[in-house]
C-alpha positions in Angstrom: 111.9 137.1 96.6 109.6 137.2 99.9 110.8 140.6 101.0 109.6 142.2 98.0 106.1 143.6 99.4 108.2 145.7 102.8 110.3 146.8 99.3 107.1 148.1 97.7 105.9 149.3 100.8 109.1 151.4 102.0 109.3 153.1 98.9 105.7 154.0 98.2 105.8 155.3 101.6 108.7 156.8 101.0 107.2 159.1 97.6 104.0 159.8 99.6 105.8 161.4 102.5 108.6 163.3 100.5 105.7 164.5 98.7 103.2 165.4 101.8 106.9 166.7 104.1 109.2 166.6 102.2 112.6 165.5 103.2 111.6 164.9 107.3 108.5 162.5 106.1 110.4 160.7 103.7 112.2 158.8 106.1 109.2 158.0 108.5 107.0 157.8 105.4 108.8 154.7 104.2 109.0 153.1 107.9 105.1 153.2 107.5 104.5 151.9 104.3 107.0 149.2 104.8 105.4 148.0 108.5 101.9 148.3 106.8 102.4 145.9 104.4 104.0 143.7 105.6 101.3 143.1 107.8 98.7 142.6 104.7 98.3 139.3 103.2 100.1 139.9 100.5 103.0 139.4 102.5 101.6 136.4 104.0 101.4 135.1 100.8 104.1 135.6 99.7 105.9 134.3 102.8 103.7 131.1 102.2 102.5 131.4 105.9 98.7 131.1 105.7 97.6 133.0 108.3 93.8 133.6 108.2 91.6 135.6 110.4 90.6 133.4 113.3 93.6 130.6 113.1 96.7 130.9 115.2 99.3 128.5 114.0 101.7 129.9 117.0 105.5 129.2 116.8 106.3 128.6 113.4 109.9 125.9 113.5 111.4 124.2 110.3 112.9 120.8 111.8 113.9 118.3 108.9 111.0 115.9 107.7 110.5 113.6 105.0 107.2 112.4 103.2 106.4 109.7 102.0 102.8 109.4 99.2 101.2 105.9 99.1 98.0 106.1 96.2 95.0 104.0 96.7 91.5 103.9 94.2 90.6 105.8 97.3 92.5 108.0 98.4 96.3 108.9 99.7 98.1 107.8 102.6 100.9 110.5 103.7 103.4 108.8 105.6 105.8 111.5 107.7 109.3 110.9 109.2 110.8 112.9 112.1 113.1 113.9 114.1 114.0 111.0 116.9 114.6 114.4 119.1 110.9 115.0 118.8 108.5 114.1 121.4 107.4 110.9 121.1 103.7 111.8 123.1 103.2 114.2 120.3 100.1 114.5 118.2 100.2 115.2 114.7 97.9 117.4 113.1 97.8 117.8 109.0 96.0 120.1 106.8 96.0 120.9 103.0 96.9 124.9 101.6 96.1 126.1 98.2 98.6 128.4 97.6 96.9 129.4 93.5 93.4 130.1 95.8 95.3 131.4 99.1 92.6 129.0 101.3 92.9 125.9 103.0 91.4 122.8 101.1 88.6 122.1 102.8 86.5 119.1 103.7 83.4 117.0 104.0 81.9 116.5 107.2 83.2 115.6 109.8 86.5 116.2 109.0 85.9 120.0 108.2 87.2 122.1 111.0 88.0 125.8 110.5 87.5 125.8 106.5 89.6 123.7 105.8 89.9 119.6 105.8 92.2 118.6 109.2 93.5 115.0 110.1 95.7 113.9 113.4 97.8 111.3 114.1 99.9 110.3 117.0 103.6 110.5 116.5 105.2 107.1 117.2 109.7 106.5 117.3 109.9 109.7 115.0 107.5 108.8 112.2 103.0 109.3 111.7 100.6 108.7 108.8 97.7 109.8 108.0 94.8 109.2 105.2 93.1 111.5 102.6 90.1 110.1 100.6 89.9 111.8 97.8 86.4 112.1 97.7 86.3 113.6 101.2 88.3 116.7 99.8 86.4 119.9 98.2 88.9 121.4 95.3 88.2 122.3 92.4 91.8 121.8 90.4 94.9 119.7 89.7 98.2 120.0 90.8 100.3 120.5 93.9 98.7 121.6 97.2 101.5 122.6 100.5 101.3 120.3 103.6 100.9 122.1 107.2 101.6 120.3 110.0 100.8 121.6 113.5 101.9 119.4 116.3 100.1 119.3 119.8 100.4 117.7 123.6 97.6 115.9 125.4 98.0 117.3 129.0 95.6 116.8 132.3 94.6 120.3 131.9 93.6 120.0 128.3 95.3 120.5 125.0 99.0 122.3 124.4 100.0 123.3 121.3 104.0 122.7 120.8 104.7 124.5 117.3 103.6 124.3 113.8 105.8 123.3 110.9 106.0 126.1 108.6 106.7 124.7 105.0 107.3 120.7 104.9 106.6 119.2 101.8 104.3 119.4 99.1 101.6 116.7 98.1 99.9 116.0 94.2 96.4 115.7 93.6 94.6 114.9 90.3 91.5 115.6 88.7 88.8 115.9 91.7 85.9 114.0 91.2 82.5 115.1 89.9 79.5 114.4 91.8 80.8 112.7 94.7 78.6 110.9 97.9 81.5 110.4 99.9 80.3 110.3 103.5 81.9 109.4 106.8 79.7 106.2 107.2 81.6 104.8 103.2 85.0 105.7 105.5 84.0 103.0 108.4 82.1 100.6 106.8 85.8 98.5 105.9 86.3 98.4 109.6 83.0 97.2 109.8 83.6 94.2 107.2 86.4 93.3 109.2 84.9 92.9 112.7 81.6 91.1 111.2 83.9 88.8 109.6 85.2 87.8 113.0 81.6 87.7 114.5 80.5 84.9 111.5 83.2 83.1 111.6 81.8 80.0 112.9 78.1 80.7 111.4 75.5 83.4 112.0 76.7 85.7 114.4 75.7 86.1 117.9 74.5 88.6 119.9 77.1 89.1 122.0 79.4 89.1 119.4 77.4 91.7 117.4 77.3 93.8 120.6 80.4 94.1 120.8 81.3 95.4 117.2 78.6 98.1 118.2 80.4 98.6 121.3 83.7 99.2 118.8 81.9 101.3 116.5 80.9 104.1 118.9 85.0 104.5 119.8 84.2 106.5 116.3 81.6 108.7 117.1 78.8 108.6 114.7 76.3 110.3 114.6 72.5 108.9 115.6 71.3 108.7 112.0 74.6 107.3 110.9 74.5 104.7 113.7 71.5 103.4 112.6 72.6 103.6 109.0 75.8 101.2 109.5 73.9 98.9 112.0 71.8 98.2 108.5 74.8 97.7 106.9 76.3 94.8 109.6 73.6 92.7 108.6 74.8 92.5 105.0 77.7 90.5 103.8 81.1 91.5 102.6 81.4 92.7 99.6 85.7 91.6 99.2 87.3 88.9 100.6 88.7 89.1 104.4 92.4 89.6 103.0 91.6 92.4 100.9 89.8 93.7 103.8 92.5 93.4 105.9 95.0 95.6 103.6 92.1 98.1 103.5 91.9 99.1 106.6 95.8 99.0 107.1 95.8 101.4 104.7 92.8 103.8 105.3 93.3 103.4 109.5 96.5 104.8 110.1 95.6 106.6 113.1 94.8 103.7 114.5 97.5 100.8 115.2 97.5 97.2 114.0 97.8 96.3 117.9 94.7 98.1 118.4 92.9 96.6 115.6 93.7 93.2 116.4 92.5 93.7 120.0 89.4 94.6 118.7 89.4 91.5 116.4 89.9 89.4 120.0 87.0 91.1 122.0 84.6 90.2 119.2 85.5 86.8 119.3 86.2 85.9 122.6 82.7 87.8 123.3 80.9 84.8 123.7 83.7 82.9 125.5 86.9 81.6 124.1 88.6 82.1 120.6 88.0 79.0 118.3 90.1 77.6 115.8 88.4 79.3 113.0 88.9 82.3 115.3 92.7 81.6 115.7 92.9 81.2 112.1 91.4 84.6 110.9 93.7 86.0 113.4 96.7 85.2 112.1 95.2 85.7 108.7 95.1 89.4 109.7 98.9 89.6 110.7 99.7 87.9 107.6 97.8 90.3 105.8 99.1 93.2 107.3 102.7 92.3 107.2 103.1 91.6 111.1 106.0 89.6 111.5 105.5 86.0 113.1 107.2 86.6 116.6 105.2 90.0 117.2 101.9 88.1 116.2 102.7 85.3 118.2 103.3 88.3 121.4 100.4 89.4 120.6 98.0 86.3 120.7 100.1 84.7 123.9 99.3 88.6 126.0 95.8 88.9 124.6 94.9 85.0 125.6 93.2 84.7 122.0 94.6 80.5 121.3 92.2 78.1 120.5 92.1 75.6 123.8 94.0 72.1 122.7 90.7 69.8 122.1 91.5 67.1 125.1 91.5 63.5 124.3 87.9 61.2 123.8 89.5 57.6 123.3 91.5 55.3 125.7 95.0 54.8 124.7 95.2 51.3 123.2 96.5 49.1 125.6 100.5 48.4 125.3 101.8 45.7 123.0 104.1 42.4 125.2 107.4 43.3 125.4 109.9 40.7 123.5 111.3 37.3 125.1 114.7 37.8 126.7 115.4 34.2 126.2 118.7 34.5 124.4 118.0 31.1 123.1 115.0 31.8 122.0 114.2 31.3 118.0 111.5 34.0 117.9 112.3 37.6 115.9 113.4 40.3 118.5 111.5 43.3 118.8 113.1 46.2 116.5 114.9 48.8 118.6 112.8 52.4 119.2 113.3 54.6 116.3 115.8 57.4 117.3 113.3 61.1 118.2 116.2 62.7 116.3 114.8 61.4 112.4 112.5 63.3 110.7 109.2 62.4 110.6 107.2 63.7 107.0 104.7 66.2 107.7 101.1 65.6 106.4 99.8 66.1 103.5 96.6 68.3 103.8 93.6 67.0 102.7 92.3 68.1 99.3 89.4 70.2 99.3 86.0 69.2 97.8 83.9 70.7 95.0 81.4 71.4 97.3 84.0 72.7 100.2 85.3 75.1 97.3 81.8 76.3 96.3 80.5 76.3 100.2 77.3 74.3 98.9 75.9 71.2 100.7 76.7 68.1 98.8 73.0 67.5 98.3 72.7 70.9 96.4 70.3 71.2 93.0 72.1 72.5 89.8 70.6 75.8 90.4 72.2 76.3 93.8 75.4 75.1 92.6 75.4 78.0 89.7 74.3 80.4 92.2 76.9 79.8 94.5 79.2 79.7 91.5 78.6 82.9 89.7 78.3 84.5 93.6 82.0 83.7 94.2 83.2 84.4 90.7 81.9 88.4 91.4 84.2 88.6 94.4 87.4 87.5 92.5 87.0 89.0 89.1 89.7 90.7 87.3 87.8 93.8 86.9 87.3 94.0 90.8 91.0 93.7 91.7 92.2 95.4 88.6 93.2 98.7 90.3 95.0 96.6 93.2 98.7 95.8 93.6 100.1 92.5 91.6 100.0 90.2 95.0 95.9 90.9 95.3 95.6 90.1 91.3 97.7 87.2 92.1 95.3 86.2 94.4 92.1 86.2 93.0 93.5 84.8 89.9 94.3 81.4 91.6 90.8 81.6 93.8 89.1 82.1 89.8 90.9 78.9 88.8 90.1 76.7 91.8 86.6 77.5 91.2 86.5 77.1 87.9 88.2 73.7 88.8 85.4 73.1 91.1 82.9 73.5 89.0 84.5 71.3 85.8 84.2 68.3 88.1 80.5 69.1 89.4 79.8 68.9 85.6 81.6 65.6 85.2 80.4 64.2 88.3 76.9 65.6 86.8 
């Protein structure tokens, strides 16, 4: 019952007038009590409207809104559905109440604002996500935490908030983690993988290209020491292969669109002139990836200019064959008539990759190298690695694990 402290408070009220004026203060004993506590947090609390000294969550509204929980080994991806009535230029704004400690969940920097941990999205046709590593959350206990939304307006004179969403949902949380090094630079460095990826994809990057992932990376604000921290991190290589990469950030980027990802994908490689092939290729690998369907990727590399130019012709045409006798008398066979455009023609069959294509190892390459190289691309794909992933990524490194283990049964042979 949430009127049950302006009860309490009307009736000791109540007893402490009768008793101080007897009939007269009894009535205007109880009107006290009842308006005093209701003001106390108590009654907040028991209202479940968190309001703290020093936070204004404003109009409080109850519109209908679903919410969806998608679990990662890193952390949970809250997916929210509105209203088509609401406005679409609206920014979401999330944040985390412990109703058993009567504080909001806070968080590790820099996503701790106000006590408590606070995450925005844009609202886009009635529906925003946003992402909670676990590690980047400071509880201390299991169970179910309430979800506050607050929703807010970008305007030319600065920031407008709309109304705040009183009591949405409510969202699980296990066992928090003990000693935990979570930091904002382990958040970005995915993004990072992604857009080095691009820059080496035909050979060592350049500079241009490396510029302009730097150029990318201050779009997120990091601080001096961590900007120097992830710039020693660029020159190392990726740790997972570029389609798990690709579903990682999908999942822990919400707030930033796939649109907007893959035009960041295009300035790195068209920074040192055109997109190549391989270029072209990684590019649709990353709509694949990411579930994009084939005419919206196709929109999006015909508006962004990011094809791979048509390599022109090197070789003369060979010159054209004599055209057959029209002697009717003649004895000679007559040419056979052009083959209709309407029969199918078989499309070929890809080439067969090498050992040494497989392995990425010259074909000149010592025993040693070819067990380095080995044993290097065995660690990306093993079944420990992918074991907390969905069944299509286990499905995945299961068949890379057999075409290298291919690859290296016929070095041995060939050996």
């Amino acid at each position: 019952m949430r009127g049950w402290p302006v009860v309490l408070g009307g009736a000791a009220g109540a007893a402490v007038g009768f008793a101080l004026a007897g009939r007269e203060g009894c009535v205007a004993g109880a009107g006290l009590g009842a308006v005093m506590l209701a003001m106390s947090p108590l009654a907040r609390s028991a209202t479940r409207d968190p309001r703290v000294p020093g936070v204004d969550l404003g109009e409080v509204r109850d519109i209908p809104v679903s919410l969806r929980c998608e679990y990662h080994e890193t952390g949970v991806r809250l997916t929210f559905e509105f209203p088509r009535s609401l406005r679409q230029d609206a920014e979401l704004e999330v944040r985390l109440w412990d109703r058993r400690r009567k504080r909001w969940v806070p968080g590790r920097t820099p996503w701790n604002s106000e006590g408590g941990i606070r995450r925005r999205s844009k609202v886009i046709l009635g529906q925003s996500s946003v992402y909670f590593p676990f590690d980047a959350l400071v509880y201390d206990r299991a169970g179910s935490f309430d979800v506050y939304l607050g929703f807010f307006l970008q305007g030319p004179l600065g920031e407008e908030r709309l109304f705040d969403q009183r009591d949405p949902c409510e969202l699980m949380l296990g066992l928090p983690g003990k000693g935990s090094t979570w930091s904002y630079g382990q958040h970005l460095r995915p993004m990072i993988d992604l857009l080095m990826a691009m820059a080496r994809s035909d050979g060592p990057p350049s500079p241009e290209r490396t510029g302009a992932v730097m150029r990318i990376l201050q779009r997120f604000e990091p601080s001096t020491e961590l900007f120097s921290e992830l710039r020693a991190f660029m020159r190392g290589e990726a740790p997972r292969p570029f389609e798990l990469t690709c579903r990682h950030v999908r999942f822990a980027f919400p707030e930033h669109a796939l649109a907007q990802v893959f035009e960041w994908l295009v300035d790195v490689a068209k920074a040192d002139g055109v997109v190549t092939r391989r270029g072209q290729e990684l590019l649709e690998l990353f709509g694949t990836s990411c579930q994009v369907s084939k005419l919206e990727l196709d929109d999006w590399l015909t508006s962004l200019d990011a094809r791979s130019p048509i390599p022109k012709r090197t070789t003369e045409p060979p010159p054209p064959s004599p055209r057959p006798s029209t002697d009717r008398w003649s004895t000679r066979a007559r040419a056979a008539p052009p083959r209709s455009s309407t029969v199918p023609v078989a499309a070929p069959v890809p080439k067969p990759k090498t050992p040494w294509e497989i392995l990425e190892i010259p074909d000149n390459a010592t025993e040693e190298e070819t067990n380095s190289a080995y044993r290097k691309k065995v660690a990306q794909y093993h079944p420990d690695r992918v074991a907390h992933l969905p069944t299509e990524f286990q499905e995945l490194a299961h068949n890379k694990l057999l075409e290298l283990n291919g690859a290296r049964d016929r070095l041995k042979k060939l050996a």
